[in-house]
Steps between C-alpha positions, in 0.01 A plus 500: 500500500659832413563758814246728585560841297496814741534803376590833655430714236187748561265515251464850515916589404646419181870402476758500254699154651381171659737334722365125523619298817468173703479469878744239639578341868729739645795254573667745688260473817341242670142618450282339289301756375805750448527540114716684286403594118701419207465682157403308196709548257550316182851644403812754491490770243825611349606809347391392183140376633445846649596650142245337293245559798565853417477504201180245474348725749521801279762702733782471322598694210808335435543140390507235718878403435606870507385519818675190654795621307458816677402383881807255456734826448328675800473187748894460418613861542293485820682181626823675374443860733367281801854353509626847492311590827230693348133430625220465188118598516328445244162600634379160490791321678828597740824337507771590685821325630567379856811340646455214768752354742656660825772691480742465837656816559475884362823389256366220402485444082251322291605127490275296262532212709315647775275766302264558243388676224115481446224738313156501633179572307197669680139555363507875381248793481321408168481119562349580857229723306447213236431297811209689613357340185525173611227238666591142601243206447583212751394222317471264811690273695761331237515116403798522748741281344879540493598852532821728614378806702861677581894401522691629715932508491574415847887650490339914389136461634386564150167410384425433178761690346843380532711151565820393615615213348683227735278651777130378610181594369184450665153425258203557648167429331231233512551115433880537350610224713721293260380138504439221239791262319409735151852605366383835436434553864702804640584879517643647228607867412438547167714841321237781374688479187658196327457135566646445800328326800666341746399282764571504880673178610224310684774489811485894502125498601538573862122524615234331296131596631188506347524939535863508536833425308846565579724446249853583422545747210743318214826663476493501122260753464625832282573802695281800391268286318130420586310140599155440565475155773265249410385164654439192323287295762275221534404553846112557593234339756580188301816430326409626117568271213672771309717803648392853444676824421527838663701786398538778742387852344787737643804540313814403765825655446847357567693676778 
């Protein structure tokens, strides 16, 4: 039986975006009737999806691969400054540069063993306007299968955001618990570009719970370079014939 649809838009207000989510056990408390609501969404645009958007929408007068051609020139120049200290706003977004790490004394000098370079991104001015334009329909309490619901590096603290590979990373979700003889059972990271997936050494899964996994992040991963963690399981109330597939939504970059 499909979920109950609830919807919070009023009849009376019109909106220019729909924001579709499901409601799933929070597996972060003990409560049973805590839940938290994941968005629905069927996949990542790139720069040239958001091009021919544009341009199918009408609100472009420029081709669609002039203006990929064009937002590739700006999104590198803006990578370039950021490295030279300076902080972007772009009305819609703001980046800026941070360094992490303690430094020990007033003399002390920037050692990149012990300190970091990182650029944050913030929601800006225009996108929090576009926002008041938004309504969410929560589409009901999911089909909970297999799902990831935040990683977190254990050696930085960082959530869903960065890794450290050789040091632990701890899953949390609902039903990940590895199980089954299937010999695509496991966590992977999987690069954001290229082929590469590789998969943790079933000895370097530390805890293995039904809303819990700590695993041990492969040392072969590329600095700089961005994974996504999935889990190949067959684990449910019963043991399922087949193992099923999820691939966490956040982007996780390589310390």
């Amino acid at each position: 039986m499909p979920p109950l649809f609830i919807s919070f838009i009023s009849e009376k207000m019109a909106s220019l975006h729909t924001i579709k989510a499901y409601l799933y056990d929070n597996a972060l408390t003990d409560n049973p009737n805590d839940f938290v609501a994941r968005v629905s969404t069927e996949r990542s645009l790139n720069v040239r999806d958001i091009c021919e958007s544009a341009q199918a929408r009408g609100g472009a007068d420029v081709s669609a691969a002039a203006m990929e051609h064009a937002v590739n020139l700006f999104l590198k120049e803006m990578g370039y400054r950021l490295c030279d200290g300076f902080g972007v706003n772009t009305g819609w977004f703001v980046a800026a540069p941070h360094i992490k790490g303690v430094f020990t004394s007033p003399a002390d000098r920037f050692d990149p063993s012990r300190h970091r370079v990182l650029f944050e991104l913030q929601q800006g001015a225009e996108l929090r306007k576009e926002l008041e334009q938004v309504h969410v329909d929560v589409l009901g309490v999911a089909d909970a299968g297999l799902f990831i619901s935040q990683v977190t590096d254990v050696k930085t603290g960082s959530v869903n955001e960065f890794i450290t590979p050789g040091r632990n990373l701890k899953i949390n979700g609902h039903k990940i618990k590895i199980a089954g003889n299937h010999t695509a059972n496991g966590v992977y990271f999987v690069a954001e570009t290229g082929d590469t997936r590789l998969k943790v050494d079933p000895t370097d899964i530390v805890t293995n719970n039904p809303s819990e996994l700590m695993v041990v992040i492969p040392e072969l991963l590329q600095p700089q370079t961005g994974y996504r963690v999935e889990i190949t399981t067959q684990y449910s109330e019963r043991l399922l014939k087949e193992p099923r597939t999820f691939a966490f939504n956040r982007i996780l970059t390589v310390l």
